[in-house]
C-alpha positions, -999 to +999 in steps of 0.1 A: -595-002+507-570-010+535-550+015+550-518+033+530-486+022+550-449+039+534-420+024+529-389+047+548-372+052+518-398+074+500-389+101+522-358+102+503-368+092+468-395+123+469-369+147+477-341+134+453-357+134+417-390+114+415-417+127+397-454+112+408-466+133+387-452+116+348-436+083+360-452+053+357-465+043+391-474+002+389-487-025+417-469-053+426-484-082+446-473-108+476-483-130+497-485-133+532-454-153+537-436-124+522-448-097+543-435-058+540-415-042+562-412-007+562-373-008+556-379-019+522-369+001+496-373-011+456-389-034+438-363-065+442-368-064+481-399-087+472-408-115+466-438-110+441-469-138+431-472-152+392-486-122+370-490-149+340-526-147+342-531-109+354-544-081+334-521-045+336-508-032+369-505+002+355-518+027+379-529+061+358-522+096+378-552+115+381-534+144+398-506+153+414-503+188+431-496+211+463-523+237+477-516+255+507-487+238+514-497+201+511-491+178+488-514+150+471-512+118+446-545+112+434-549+076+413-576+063+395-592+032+407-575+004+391-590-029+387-572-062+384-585-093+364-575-129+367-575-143+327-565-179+318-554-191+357-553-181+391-538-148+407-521-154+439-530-159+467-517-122+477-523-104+511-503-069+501-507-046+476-480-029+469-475+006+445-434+016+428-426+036+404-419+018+378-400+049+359-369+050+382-341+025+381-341+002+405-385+005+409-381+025+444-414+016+461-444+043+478-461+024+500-482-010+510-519-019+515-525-054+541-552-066+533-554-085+561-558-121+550-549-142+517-572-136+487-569-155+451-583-148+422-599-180+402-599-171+363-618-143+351-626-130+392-617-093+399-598-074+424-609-039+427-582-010+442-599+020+456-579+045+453-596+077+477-601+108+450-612+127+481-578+118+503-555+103+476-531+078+479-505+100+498-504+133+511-476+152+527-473+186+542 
């Protein structure tokens, strides 16, 4: 999977209520011509492709905990599904928490070049069980 990249805001957003641990954490997707910017901060800063024919974006928390100080989001892989049409074309991957008002959004994934998903192809999401998605100490 591509490298984790996190939106400024999320500095904030961790230390002012959110809860990875029980909210609804969720993927959005965009193309190339909507690139992220790391001053980005929820959900409506994007400009997301057709979900019409894409299966659940839910991602499911496998842990979420501290030991010695450092923090760490752990996420079960999560793998997309293009049914009835096409998905995208999409370039970033993009994880929010879809709990909080206003979808305040983690962090990106560029995957370095456009990808579309003809009907019934798969897009698989990696998520490190080893490193997590995030880690901060």
């Amino acid at each position: 999977m591509a490298s984790f990249n996190k939106f400024q805001a999320w500095s904030e957003n961790m230390v002012e209520g959110v809860n990875l641990g029980s909210d609804q954490l969720k993927i959005a997707l965009t193309a190339a011509a909507n690139a992220q910017v790391a001053t980005n901060s929820v959900l409506a800063d994007l400009t997301e492709v057709s979900y019409a024919s894409c299966s659940s974006r839910n991602v499911t928390t496998s842990s979420s905990g501290q030991s010695g100080g450092t923090y760490k989001l752990v996420c079960a892989d999560l793998t997309l599904t293009a049914s009835g049409g096409t998905v995208g074309p999409l370039r970033y991957v993009v994880m929010y928490d879809d709990t909080v008002a206003g979808d305040p959004l983690l962090g990106w994934w560029d995957y370095g070049s456009e990808i579309t998903l003809a009907d019934t192809e798969t897009f698989a999401l990696d998520f490190s069980a080893a490193n997590g998605v995030l880690q901060l100490s």
